[in-house]
MARNULUM-693268 format. One line per 3 residues: number of its first residue (from 1); for each residue z, x, y of N, C-alpha, C. Coordinates in Angstrom, 3 decimals. Layout:
N
NUM	Z:X:Y:Z:X:Y:Z:X:Y  ...
# end
This chain:
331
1	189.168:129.811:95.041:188.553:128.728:94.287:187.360:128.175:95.064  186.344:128.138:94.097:185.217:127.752:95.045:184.736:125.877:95.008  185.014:125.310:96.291:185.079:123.787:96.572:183.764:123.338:95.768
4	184.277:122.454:95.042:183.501:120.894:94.562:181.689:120.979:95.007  181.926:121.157:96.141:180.612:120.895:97.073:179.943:121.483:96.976  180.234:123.396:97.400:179.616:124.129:97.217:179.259:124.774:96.018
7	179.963:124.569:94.504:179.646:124.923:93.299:178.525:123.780:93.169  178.740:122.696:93.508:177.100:121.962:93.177:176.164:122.590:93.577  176.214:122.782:94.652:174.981:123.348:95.242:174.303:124.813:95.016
10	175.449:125.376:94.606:175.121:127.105:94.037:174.621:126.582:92.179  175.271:125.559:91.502:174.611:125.557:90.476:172.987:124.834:90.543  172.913:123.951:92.106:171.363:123.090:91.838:170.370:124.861:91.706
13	171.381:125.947:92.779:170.392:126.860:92.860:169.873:127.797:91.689  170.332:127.302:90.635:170.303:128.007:89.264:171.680:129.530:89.432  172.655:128.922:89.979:173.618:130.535:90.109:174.757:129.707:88.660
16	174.964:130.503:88.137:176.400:130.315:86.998:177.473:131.283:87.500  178.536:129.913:88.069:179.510:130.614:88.036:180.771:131.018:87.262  181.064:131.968:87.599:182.420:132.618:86.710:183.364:132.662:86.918
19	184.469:132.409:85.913:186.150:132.345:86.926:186.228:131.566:88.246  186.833:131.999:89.018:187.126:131.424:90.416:186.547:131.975:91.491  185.712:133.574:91.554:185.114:133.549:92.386:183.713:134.389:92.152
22	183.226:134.303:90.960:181.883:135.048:91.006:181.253:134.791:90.150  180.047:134.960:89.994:178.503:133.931:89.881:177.391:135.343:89.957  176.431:134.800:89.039:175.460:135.912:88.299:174.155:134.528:88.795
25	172.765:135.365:88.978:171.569:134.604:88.715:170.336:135.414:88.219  169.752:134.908:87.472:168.409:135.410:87.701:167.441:135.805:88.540  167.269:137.457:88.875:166.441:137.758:89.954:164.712:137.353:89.513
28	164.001:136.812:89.940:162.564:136.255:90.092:162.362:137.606:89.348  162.672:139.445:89.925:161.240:139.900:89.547:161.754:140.564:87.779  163.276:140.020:87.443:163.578:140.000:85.915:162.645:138.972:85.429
31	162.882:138.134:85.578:161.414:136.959:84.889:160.883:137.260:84.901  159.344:138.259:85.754:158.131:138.624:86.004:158.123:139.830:84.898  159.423:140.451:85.140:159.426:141.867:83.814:159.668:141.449:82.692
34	159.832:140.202:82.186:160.015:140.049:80.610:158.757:139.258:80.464  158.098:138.986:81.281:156.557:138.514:80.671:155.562:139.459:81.327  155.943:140.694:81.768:155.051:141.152:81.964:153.688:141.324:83.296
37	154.814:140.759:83.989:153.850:140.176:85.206:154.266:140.946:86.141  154.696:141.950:86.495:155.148:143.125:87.190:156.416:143.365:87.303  156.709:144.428:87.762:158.500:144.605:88.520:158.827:144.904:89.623
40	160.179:144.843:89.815:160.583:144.772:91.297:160.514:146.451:91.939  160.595:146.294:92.992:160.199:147.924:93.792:161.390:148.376:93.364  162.553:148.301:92.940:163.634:148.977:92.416:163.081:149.943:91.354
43	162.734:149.258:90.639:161.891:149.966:89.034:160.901:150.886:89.356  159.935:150.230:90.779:159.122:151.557:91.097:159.381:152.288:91.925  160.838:152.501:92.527:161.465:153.811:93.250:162.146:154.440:92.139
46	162.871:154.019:91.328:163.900:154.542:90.991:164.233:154.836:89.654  163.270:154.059:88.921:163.021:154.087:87.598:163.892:153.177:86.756  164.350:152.430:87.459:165.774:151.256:86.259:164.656:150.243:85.961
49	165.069:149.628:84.621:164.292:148.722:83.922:164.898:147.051:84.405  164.118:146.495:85.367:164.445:145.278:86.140:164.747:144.524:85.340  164.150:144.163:84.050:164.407:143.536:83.078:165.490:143.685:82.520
52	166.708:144.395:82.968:167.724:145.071:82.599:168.695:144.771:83.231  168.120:144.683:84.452:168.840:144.369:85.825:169.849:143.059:85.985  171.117:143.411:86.105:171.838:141.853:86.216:172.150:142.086:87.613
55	172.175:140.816:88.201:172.438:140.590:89.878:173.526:139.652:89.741  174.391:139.975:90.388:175.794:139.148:90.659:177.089:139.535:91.202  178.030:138.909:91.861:178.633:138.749:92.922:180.237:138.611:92.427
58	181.045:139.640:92.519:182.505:139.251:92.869:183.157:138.392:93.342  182.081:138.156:94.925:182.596:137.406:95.928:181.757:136.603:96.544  181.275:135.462:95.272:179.860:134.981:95.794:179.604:134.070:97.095
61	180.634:133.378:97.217:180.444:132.946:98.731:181.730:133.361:99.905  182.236:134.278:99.664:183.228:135.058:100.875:182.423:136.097:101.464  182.225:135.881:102.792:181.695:137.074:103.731:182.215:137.116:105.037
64	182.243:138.286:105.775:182.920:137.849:106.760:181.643:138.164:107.852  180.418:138.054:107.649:179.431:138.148:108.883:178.446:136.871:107.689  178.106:135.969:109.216:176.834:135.301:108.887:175.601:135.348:109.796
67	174.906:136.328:108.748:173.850:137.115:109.300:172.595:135.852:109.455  172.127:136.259:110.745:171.015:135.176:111.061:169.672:135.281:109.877  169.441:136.834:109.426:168.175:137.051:108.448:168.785:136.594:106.885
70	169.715:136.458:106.745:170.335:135.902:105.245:170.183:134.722:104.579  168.643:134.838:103.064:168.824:133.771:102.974:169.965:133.470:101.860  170.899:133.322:101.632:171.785:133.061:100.981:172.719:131.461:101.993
73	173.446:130.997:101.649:173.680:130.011:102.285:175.156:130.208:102.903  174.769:130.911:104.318:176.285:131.286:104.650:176.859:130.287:105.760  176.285:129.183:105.532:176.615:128.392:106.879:178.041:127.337:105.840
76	177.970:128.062:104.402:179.082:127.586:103.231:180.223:128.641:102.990  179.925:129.936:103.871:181.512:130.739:104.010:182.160:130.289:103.163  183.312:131.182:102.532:184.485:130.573:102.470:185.689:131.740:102.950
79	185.169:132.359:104.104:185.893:133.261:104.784:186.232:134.647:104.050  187.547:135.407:104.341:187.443:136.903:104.149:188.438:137.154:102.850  189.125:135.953:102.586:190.500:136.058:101.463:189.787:135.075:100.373
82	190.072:136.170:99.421:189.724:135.671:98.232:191.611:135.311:97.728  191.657:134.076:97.391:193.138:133.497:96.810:193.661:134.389:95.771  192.627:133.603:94.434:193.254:133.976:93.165:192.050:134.714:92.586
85	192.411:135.730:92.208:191.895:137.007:91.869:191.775:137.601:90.059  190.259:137.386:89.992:190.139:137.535:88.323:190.192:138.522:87.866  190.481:139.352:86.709:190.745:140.494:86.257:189.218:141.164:86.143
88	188.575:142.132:86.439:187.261:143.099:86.422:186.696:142.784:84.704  187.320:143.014:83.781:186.862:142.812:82.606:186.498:141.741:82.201  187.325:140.445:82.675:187.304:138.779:82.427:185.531:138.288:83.505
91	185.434:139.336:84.239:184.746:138.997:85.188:183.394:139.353:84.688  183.147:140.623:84.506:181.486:140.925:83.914:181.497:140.754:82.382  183.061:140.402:81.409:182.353:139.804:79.941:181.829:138.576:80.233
94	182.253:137.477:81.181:181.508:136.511:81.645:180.570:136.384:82.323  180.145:137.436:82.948:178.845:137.574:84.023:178.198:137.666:82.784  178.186:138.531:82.258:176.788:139.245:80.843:177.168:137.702:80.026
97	178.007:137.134:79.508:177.613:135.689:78.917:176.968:134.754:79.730  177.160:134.611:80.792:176.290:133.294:81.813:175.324:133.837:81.732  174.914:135.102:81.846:173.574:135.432:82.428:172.613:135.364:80.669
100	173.198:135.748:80.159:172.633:135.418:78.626:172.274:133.619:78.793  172.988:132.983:78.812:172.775:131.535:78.785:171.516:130.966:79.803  171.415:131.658:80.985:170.636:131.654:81.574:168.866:132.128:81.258
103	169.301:133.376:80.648:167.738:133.740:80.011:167.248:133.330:78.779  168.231:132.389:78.135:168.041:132.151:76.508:166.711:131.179:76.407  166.219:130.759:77.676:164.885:129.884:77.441:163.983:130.969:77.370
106	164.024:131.998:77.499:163.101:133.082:77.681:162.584:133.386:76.130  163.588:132.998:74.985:163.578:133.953:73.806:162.070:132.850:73.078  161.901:131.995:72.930:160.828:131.272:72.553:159.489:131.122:73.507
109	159.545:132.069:74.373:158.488:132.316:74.832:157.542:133.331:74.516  156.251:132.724:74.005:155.583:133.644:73.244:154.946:134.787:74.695  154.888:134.571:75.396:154.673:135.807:76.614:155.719:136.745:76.312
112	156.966:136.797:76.281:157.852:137.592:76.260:158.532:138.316:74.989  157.964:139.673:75.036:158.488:140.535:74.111:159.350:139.980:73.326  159.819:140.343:72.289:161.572:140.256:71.701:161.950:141.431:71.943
115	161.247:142.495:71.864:162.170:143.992:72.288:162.865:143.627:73.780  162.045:143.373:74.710:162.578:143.169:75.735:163.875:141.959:75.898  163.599:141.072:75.536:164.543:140.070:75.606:165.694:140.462:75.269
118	165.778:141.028:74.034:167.210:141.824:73.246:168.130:143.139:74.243  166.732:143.708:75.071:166.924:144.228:75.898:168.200:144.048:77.152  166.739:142.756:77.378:167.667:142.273:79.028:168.876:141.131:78.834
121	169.427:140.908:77.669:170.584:140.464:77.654:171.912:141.082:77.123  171.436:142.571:77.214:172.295:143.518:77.167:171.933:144.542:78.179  172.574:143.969:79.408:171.684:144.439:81.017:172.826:146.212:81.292
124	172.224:147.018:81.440:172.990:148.283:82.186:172.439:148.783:83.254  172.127:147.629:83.930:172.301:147.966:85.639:172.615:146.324:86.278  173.804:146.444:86.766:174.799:145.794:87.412:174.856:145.865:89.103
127	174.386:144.683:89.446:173.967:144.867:90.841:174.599:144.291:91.612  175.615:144.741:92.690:176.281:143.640:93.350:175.913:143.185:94.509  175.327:142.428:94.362:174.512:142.262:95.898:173.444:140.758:95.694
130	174.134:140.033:94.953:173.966:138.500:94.819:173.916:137.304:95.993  174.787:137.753:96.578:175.659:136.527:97.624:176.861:137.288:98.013  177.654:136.849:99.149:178.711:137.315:99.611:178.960:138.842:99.473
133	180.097:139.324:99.757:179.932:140.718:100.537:181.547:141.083:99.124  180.633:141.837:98.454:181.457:142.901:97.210:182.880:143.234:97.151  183.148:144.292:98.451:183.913:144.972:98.781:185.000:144.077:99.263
136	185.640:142.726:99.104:186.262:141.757:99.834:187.029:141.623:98.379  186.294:141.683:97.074:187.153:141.761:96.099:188.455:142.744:95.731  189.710:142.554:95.991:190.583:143.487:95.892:190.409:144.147:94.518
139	190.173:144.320:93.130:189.745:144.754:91.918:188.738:145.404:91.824  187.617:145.558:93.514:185.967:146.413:92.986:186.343:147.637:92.359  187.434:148.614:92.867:187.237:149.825:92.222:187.425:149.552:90.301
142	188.639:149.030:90.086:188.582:148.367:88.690:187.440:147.881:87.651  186.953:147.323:88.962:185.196:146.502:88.066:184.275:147.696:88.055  184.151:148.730:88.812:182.807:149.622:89.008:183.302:150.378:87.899
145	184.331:150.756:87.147:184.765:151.725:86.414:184.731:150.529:85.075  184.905:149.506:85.080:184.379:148.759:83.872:183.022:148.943:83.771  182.365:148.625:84.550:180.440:148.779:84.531:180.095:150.401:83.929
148	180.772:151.309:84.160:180.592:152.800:84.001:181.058:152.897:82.580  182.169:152.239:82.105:182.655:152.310:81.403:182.154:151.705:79.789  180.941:150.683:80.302:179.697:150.202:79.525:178.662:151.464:79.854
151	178.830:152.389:79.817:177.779:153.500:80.063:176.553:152.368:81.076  176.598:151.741:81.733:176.042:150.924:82.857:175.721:151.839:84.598  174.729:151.176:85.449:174.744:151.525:86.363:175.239:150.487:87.292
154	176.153:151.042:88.319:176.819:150.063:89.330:175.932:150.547:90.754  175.398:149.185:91.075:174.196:149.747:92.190:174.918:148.646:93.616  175.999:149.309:94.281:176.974:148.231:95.135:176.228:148.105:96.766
157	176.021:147.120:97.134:175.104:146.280:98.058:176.472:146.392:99.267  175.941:146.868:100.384:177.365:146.422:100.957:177.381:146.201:102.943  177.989:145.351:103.621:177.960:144.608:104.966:178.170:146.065:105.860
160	179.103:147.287:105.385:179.965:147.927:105.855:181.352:147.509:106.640  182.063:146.437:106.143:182.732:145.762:107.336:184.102:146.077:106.557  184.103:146.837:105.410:185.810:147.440:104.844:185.504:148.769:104.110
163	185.875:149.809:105.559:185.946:151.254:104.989:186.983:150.944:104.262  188.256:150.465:104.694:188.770:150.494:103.596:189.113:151.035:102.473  188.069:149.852:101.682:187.832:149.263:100.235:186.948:150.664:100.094
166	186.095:151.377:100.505:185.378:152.367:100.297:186.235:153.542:99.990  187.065:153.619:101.318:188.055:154.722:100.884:188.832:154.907:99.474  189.213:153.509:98.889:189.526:153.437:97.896:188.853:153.890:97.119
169	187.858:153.483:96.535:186.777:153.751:95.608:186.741:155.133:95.452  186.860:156.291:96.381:186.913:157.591:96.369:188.046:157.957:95.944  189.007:157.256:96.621:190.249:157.800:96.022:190.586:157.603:94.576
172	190.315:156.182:94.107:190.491:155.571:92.613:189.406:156.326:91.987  188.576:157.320:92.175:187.326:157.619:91.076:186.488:156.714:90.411  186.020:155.905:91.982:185.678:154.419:91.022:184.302:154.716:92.106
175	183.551:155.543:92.605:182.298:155.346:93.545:181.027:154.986:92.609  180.229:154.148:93.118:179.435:153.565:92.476:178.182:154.210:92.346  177.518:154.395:91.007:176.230:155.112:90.947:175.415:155.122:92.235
178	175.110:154.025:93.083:174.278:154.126:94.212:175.180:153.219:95.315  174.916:153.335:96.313:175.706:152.639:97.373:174.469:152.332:98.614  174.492:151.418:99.180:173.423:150.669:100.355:174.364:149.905:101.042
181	174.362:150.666:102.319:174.740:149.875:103.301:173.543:148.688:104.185  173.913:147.747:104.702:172.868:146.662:104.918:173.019:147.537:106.828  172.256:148.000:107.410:171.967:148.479:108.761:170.988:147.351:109.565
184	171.452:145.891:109.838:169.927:145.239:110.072:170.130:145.600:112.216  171.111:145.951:112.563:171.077:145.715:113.799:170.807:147.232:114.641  170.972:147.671:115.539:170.427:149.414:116.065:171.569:149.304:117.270
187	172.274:148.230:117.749:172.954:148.405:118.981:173.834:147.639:118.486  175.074:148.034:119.455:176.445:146.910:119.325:175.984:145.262:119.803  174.993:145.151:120.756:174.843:143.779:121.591:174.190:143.255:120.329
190	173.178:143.779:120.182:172.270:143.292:118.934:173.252:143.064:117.671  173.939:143.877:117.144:174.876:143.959:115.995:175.718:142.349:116.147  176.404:142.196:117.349:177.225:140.872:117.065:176.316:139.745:117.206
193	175.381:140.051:117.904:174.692:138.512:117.811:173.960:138.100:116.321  173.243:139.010:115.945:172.442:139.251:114.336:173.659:138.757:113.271  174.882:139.342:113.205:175.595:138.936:112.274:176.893:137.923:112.357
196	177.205:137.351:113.708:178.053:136.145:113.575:179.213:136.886:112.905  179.956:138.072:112.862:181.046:138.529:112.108:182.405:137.475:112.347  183.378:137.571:111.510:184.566:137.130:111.825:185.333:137.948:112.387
199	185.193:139.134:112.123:185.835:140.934:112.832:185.776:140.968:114.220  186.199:140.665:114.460:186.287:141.155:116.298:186.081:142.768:116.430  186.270:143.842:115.909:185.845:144.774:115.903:184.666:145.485:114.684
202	183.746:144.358:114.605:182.932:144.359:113.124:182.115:145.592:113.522  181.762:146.188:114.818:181.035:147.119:115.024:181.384:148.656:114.767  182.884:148.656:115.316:183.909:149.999:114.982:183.916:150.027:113.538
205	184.197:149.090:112.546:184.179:148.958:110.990:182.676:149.906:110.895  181.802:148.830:111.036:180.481:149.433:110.354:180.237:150.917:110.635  180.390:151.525:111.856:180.491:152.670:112.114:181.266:153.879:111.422
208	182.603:153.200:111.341:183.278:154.072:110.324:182.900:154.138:108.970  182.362:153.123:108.790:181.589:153.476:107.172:180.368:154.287:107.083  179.710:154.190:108.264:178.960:154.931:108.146:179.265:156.679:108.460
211	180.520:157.120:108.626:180.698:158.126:108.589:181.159:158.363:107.294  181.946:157.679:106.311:182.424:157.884:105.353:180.964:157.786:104.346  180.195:157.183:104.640:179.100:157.262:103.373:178.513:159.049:103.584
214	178.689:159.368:105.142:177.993:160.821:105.417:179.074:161.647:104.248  180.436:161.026:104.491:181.061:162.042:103.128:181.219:162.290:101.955  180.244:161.160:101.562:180.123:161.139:99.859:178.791:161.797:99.733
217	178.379:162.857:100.659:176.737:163.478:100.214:177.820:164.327:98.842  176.492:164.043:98.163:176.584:165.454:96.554:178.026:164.408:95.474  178.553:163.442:96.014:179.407:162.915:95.461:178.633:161.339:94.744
220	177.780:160.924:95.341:176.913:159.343:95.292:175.503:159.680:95.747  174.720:158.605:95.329:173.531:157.759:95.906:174.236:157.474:96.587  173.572:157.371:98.052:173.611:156.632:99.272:172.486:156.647:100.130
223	172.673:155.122:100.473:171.384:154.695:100.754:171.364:153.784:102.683  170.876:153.493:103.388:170.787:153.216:104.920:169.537:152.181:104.525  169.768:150.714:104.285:168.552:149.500:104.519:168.438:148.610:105.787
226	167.016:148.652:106.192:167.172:148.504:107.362:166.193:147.224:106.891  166.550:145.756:107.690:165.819:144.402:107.012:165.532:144.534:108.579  164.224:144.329:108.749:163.636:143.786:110.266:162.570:143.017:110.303
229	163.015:142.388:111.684:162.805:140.977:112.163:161.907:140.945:113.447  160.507:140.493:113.068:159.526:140.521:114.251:159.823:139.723:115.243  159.097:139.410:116.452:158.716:138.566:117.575:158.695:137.405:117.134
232	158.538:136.316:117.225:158.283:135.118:116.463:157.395:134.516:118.019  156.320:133.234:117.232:155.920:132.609:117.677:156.542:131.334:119.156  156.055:130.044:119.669:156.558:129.354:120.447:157.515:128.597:120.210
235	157.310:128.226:117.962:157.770:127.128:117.451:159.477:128.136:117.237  159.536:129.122:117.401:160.430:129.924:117.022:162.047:129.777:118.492  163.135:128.996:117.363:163.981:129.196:118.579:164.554:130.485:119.168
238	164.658:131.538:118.141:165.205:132.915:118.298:163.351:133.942:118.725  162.457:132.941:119.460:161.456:133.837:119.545:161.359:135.633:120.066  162.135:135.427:120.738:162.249:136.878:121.198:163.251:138.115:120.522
241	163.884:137.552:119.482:165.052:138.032:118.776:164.430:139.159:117.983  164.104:140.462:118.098:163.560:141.205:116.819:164.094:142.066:117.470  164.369:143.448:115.803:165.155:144.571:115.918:163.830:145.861:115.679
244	162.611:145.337:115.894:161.572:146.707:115.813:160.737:146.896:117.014  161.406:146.933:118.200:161.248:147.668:119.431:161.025:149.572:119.569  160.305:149.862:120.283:160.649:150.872:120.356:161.415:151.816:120.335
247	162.468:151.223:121.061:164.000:151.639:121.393:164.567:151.430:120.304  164.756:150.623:119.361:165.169:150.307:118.529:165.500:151.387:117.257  163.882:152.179:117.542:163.827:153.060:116.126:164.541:154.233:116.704
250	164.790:155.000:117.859:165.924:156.020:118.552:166.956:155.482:118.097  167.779:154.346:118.064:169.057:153.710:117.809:169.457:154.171:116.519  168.302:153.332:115.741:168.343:153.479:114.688:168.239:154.672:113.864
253	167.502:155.621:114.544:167.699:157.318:114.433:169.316:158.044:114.439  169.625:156.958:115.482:171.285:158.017:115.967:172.215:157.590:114.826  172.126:156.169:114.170:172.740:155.642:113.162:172.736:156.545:111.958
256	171.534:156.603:111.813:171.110:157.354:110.477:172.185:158.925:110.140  171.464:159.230:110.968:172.204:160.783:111.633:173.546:160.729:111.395  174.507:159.965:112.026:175.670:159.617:111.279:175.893:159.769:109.684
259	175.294:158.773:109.412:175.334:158.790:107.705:174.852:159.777:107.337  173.354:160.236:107.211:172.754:161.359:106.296:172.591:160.783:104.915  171.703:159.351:105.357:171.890:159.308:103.433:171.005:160.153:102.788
262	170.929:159.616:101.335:169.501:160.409:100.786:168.408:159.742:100.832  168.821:158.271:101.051:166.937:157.580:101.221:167.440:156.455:102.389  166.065:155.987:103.045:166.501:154.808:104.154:165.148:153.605:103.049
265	165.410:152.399:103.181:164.799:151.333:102.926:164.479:150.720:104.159  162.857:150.714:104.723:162.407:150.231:105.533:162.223:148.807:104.842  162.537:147.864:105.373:161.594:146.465:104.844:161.702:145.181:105.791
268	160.366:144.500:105.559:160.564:143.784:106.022:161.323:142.114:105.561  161.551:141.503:107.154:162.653:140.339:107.034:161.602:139.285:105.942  162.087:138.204:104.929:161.399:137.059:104.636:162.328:135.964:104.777
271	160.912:134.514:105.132:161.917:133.935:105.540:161.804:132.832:104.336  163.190:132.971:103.427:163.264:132.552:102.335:164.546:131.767:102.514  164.960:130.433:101.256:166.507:129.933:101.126:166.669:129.199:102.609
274	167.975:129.593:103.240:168.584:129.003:104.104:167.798:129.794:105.560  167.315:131.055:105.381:167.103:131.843:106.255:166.112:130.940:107.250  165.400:130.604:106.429:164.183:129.612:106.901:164.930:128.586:108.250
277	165.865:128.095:107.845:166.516:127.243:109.090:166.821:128.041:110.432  166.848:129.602:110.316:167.360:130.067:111.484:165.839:130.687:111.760  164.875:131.405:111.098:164.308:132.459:111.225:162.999:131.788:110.719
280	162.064:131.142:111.073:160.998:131.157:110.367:159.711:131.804:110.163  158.487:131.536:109.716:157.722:132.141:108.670:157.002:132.901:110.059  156.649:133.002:111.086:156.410:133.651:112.398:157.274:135.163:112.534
283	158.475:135.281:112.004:159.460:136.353:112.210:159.352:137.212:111.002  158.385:136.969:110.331:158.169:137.824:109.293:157.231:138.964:109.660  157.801:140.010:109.320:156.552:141.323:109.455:155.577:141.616:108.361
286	154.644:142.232:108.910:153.138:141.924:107.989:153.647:143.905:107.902  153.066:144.074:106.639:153.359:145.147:105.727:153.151:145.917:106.642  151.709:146.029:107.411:151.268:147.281:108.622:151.980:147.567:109.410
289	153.169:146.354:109.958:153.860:146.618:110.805:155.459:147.488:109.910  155.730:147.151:109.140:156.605:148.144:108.470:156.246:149.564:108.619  155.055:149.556:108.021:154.374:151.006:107.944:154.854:151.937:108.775
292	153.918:151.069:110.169:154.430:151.765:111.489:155.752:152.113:112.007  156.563:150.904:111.791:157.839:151.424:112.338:158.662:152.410:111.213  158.024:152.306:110.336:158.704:153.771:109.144:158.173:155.354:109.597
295	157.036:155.179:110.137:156.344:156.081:110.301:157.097:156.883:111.609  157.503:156.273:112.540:158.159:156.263:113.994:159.593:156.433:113.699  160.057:156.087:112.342:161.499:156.760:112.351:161.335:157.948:111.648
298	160.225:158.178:110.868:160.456:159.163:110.088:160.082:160.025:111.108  159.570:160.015:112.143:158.449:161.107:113.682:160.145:161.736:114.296  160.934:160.839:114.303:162.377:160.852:115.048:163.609:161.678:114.380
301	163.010:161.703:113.268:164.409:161.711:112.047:163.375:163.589:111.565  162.220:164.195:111.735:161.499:164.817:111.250:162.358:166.023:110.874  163.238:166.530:111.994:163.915:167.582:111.927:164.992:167.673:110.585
304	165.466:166.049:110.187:166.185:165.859:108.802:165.854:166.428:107.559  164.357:165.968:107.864:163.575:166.026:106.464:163.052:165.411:105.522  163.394:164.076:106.516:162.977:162.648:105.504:161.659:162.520:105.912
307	160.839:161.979:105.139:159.713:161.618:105.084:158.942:160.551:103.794  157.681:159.624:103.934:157.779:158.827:103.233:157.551:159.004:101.380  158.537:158.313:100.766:158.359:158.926:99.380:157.833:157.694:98.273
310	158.017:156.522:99.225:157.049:155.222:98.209:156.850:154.396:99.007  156.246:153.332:98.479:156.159:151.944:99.003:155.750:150.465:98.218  156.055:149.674:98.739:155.293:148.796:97.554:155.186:147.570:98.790
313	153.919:146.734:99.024:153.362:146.070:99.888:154.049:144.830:99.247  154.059:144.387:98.015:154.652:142.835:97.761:155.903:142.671:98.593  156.651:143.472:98.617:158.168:143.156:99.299:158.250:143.551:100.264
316	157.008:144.691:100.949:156.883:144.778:102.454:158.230:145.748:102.648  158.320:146.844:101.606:159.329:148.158:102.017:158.751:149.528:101.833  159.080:150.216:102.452:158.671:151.820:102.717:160.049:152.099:102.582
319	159.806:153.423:101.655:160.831:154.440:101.136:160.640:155.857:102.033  162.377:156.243:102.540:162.007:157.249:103.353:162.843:158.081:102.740  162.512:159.686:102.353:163.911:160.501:101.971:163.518:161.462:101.717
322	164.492:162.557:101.434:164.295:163.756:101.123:163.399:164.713:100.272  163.764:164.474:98.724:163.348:164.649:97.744:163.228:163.733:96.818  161.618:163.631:96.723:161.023:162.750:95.529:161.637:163.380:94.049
325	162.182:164.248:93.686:162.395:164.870:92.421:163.985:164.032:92.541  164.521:163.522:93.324:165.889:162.911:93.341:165.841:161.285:93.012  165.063:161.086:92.943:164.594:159.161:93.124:165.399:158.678:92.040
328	165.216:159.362:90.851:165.151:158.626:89.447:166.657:158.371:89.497  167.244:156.992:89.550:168.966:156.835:88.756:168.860:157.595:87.396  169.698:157.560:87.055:170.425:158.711:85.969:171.654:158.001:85.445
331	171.813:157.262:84.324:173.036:156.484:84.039:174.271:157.692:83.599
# end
């Protein structure tokens, strides 16, 4: 059950929540795609219609790492146990109604299509990667096979901190059209300080998932995102805190290698939401510097075969992977 306090504050943020533990919002670059004002780099890697796109959370404020680059508001935890547990179907017929209620100011806007509108409130790509960490929901395999089961795409966002729950998913026939593990750290020292885990062994977890994502090649999308965090200025308390060192991109090479996904997401950190209190506007990387350090993993990684296959400068990410003829989701 999510406290008094913190449902105020997730609703001042425009989030609608559902049941007892999960909450849908409007992503900024769905607004921009129903008037026409561009789309999100999802749409231009991969081909899904953003305007389509629903973003929302199982487990909108349970995580068990509070990551210093996160702007989401995790300094409002509500730890790793979810109590009382909503049924997968009760959960996204109410996600797709809030989120309808949410865009219904959209329909009298003469900027915005009606094809589209009719569109995006009948969303088939389902994104879990809102707030809080997915895989903490005991029902995900249940829910990803409801989303599939709407001929939908399930695109699951994830900490790596419950192989687990992954293992399941393989076993239940419930693996999700695409899978992204969040990779923001390259070393164990770096790893616990960056994410504040509750896991005392949060590093052995992430690791093992990352061998298990190497075993879903030819079975899933799988994906390795790497969010990095520059030098920061004097005004900066974490000034020296960044994960795009030299050394960093070898680390981050040996990681990879493990997994074998099919694409890596270079991008850079913003300092947006709550993030801003830990990380400010100094720790942000300027697009050139992405470039480069994509360029330096892909120099490392060459023998793989990855190399760069997009980019888009607004969000400050470089796409690294195999085959461009593989990009497109496929519902």
């Amino acid at each position: 059950m999510i406290p008094k306090k913190v449902r105020d504050i997730l609703k001042k943020q425009h989030y609608e929540i559902v049941g007892d533990h999960s909450a849908v919002q409007i992503c900024r670059w769905t607004k921009q795609s129903l008037k026409s004002k561009g789309v999100c780099w999802k749409e231009k890697f991969y081909g899904i219609d953003c305007h389509k796109c629903c973003q929302f959370s199982p487990a909108v404020m349970w995580c068990e790492n509070r990551c210093l680059h996160c702007w989401r508001p995790i300094e409002m935890n509500l730890g790793i146990n979810i109590s009382k547990i909503d049924e997968p179907k009760k959960i996204l017929d109410g996600i797709i109604k809030a989120r309808k209620k949410l865009l219904i100011g959209f329909k009298g806007d003469k900027n915005v299509s009606k094809k589209k509108f009719k569109e995006a409130i009948e969303p088939n790509f389902f994104t879990f990667s809102l707030s809080g960490e997915p895989t903490l929901y005991s029902k995900l395999p249940e829910l990803i096979k409801e989303v599939k089961k709407r001929n939908a795409i399930a695109y699951l966002v994830t900490n790596g901190q419950n192989p687990d729950m992954l293992k399941r998913l393989e076993k239940e026939n419930a693996l999700p059209t695409q899978v992204v593990v969040s990779t923001n750290a390259s070393n164990e020292k770096l790893f616990n300080i960056w994410h504040n885990s509750m896991r005392k062994d949060s590093w052995k977890r992430f690791n093992e998932t990352l061998k298990i994502i190497r075993e879903w090649k030819g079975k899933t999308r799988r994906v390795i995102r790497l969010t990095l965090v520059r030098e920061g200025d004097d005004s900066e308390k974490l000034k020296k805190l960044s994960n795009m060192k030299d050394e960093h991109v070898k680390q981050y090479a040996k990681l990879i290698r493990i997994a074998e996904p099919d694409f890596i997401h270079v991008k850079g950190f913003k300092s947006l939401g709550y993030s801003r209190k830990r990380l400010g506007y100094s720790k942000q990387p300027y697009h050139e510097e992405i470039q480069k350090f994509a360029k330096k993993l892909e120099k490392e990684l060459k023998d793989k075969g990855y190399k760069k296959l997009g980019e888009d400068e607004r969000s400050c990410v470089v796409l690294l992977g195999k085959n461009k003829k593989n990009m497109k989701i496929k519902i």
